[in-house]
C-alpha positions as CSV (number, residue, x, y, z in Angstrom):
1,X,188.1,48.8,1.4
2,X,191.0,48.2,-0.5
3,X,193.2,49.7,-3.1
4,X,193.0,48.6,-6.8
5,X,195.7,49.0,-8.9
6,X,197.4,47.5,-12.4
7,X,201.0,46.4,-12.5
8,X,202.8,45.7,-16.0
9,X,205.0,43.0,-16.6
10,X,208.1,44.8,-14.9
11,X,205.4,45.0,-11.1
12,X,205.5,49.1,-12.5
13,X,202.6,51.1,-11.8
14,X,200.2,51.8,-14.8
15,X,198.9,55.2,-14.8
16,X,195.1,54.4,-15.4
17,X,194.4,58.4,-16.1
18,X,197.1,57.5,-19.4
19,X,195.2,54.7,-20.9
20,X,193.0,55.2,-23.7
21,X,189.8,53.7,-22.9
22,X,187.9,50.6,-24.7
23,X,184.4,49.6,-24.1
24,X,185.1,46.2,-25.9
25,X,183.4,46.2,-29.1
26,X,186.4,46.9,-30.5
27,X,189.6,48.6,-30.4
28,X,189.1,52.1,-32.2
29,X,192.3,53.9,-33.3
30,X,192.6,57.7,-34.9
31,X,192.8,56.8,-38.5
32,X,196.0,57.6,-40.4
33,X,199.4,56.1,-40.7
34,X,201.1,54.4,-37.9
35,X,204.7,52.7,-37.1
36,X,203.8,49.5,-35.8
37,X,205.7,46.3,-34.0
38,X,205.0,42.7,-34.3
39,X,205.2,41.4,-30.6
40,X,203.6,38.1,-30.7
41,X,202.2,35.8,-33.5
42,X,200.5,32.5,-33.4
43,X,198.8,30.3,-35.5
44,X,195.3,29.7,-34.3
45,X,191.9,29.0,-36.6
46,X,189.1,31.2,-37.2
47,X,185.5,30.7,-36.2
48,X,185.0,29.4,-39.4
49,X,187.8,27.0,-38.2
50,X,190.5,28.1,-41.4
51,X,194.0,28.6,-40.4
52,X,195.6,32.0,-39.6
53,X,198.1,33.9,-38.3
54,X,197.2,35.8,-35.2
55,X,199.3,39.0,-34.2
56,X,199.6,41.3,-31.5
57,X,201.1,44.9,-32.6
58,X,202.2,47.7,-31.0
59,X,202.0,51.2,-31.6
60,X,205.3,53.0,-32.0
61,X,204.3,56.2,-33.5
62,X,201.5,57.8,-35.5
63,X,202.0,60.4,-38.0
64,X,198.7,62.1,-37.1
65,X,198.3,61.8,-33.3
66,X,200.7,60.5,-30.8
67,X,198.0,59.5,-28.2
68,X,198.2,55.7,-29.1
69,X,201.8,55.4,-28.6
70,X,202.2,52.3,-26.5
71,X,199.2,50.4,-27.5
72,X,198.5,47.5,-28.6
73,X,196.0,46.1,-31.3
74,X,194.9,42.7,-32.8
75,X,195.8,41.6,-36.9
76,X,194.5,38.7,-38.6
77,X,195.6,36.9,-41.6
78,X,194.4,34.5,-43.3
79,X,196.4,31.0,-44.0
80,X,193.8,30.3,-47.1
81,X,195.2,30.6,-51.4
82,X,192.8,33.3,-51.8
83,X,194.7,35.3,-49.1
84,X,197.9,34.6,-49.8
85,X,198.6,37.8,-51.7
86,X,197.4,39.6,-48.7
87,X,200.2,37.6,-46.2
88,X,202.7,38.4,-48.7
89,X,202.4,41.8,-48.6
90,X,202.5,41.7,-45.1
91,X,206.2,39.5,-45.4
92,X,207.5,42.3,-47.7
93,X,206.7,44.8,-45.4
94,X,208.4,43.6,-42.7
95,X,211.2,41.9,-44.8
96,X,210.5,38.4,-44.8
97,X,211.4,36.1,-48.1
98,X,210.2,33.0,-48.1
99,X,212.5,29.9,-47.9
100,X,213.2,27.2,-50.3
101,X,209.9,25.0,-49.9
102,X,208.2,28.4,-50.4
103,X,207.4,29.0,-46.5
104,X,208.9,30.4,-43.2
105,X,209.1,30.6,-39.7
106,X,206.2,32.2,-37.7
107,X,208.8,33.5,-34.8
108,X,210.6,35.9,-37.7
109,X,207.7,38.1,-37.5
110,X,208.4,38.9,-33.8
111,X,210.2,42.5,-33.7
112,X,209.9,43.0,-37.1
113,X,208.4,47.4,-37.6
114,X,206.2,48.8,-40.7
115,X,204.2,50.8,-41.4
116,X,200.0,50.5,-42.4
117,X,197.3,52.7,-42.7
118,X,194.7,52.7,-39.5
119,X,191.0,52.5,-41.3
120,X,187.5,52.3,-39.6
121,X,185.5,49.0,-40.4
122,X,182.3,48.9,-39.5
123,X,180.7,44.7,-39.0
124,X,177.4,43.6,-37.2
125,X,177.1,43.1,-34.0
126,X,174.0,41.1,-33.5
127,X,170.3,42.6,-34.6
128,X,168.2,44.8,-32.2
129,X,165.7,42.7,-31.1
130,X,162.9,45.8,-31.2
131,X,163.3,46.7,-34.5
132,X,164.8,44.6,-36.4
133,X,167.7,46.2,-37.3
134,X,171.2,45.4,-37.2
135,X,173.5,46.7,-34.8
136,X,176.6,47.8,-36.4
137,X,179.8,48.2,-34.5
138,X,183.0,49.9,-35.8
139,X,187.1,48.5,-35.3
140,X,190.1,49.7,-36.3
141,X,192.1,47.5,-39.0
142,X,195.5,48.3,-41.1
143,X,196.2,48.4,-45.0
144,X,198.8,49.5,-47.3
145,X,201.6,47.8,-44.8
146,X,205.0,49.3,-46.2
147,X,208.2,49.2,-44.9
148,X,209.8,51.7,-43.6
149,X,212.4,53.9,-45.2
150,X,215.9,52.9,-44.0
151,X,214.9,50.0,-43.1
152,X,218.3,47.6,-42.3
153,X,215.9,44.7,-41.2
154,X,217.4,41.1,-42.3
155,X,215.9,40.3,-46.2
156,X,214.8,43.8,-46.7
157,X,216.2,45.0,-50.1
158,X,219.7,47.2,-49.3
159,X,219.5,50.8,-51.2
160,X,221.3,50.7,-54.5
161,X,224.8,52.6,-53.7
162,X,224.9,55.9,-55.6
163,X,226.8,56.3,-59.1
164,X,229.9,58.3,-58.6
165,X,229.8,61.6,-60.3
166,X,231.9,61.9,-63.2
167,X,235.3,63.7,-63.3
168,X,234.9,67.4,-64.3
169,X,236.4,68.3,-67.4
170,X,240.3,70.0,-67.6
171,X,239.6,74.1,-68.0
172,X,239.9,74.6,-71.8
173,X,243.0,77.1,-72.8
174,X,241.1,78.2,-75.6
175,X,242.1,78.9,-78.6
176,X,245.2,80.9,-79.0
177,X,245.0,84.6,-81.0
178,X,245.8,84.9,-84.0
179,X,248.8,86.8,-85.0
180,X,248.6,90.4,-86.2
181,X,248.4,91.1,-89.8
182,X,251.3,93.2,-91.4
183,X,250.6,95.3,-94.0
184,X,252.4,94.5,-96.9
185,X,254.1,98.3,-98.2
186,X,253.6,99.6,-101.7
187,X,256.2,98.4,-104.2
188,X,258.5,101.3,-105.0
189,X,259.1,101.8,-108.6
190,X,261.8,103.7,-110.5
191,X,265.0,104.5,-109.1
192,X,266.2,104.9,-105.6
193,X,269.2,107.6,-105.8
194,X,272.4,106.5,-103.4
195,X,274.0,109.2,-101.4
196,X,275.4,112.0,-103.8
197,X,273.7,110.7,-106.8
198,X,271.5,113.1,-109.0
199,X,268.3,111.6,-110.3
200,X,268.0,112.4,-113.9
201,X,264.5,114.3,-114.5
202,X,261.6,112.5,-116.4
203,X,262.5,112.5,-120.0
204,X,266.2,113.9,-119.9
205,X,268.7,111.7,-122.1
206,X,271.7,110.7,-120.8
């Protein structure tokens, strides 16, 4: 007899009752958005021998389960024209521009986060050989990468600084009150006797 165990790349201990299990038809992941983290990329060819751009990423967070935290899936891209808007959705995601002879360096992609969409695919598997019928098999495959908000990652497009508010206006003093009408008095007419002075009666000659 004798023990059986798996050792990461540090010789630590993996913790077989953590892993999520695979039965190698596929890598299934919980569908919904993830964070994810380029860790490798190569440039390999496909089996219909076309160029593309091989990636391994890692799952650093998912917005609807946590449970895949840690692992890993494959991405594909295709080197070909027809796919090209496709790899450069992927390069503004991550914030990759392109250099002056309009391509770049595989190794930028290494450490570079986004964010995608987890979907279901379903392909075929061979064809049951009773009936006659194909055998379908489902993976897991992103969409919709994004980058993520905040992101400070070198050629991502810095945030516009905010507009300073404008000065607030001086308190207005208003306008001042007017000033008071006075009355102007009823003109006296006829004479105004002095001190000691009789006032002759209406009509009296003098």
């Amino acid at each position: 007899m004798a023990r059986v165990q798996v050792f990461d790349e540090n010789n630590v201990v993996v913790d077989l009752n953590s892993v999520q299990p695979w039965d190698g038809e596929g890598f299934a992941i919980t569908p919904g958005d993830y964070t994810f983290e380029v860790k490798t990329v190569l440039q390999t060819v496909s089996k219909q021998n076309k160029p593309q751009l091989e990636m391994e990423l890692g799952v650093i967070a998912g917005e609807v389960t946590e449970a895949h935290n840690g692992a890993t899936m494959r991405h594909w891209i295709s080197l070909s024209p027809k796919a090209a808007p496709r790899l450069r959705a992927f390069m503004d995601a991550i914030g990759i521009t392109a250099d002056a002879e309009g391509g770049f360096d595989d190794q930028d992609f290494v450490g570079r986060q986004f964010i995608a969409e987890v979907y279901e695919d379903q392909y075929q598997k061979g064809v049951n050989l009773e009936t006659g019928e194909p055998i379908m098999k489902t993976t897991s495959k992103i969409r919709k990468e994004r980058m993520l908000e905040g992101s400070q990652q070198a050629g991502a497009p810095q945030p516009t600084p905010a507009a300073k508010a404008a000065p607030s206006p001086r308190p207005s003093l208003g306008t001042p009150p007017a000033r008071p009408t006075v009355p102007m008095l009823p003109r006296v007419t006829g004479v105004i006797p002095r001190p000691g002075q009789r006032v002759p009666l209406p009509g009296a000659k003098r």
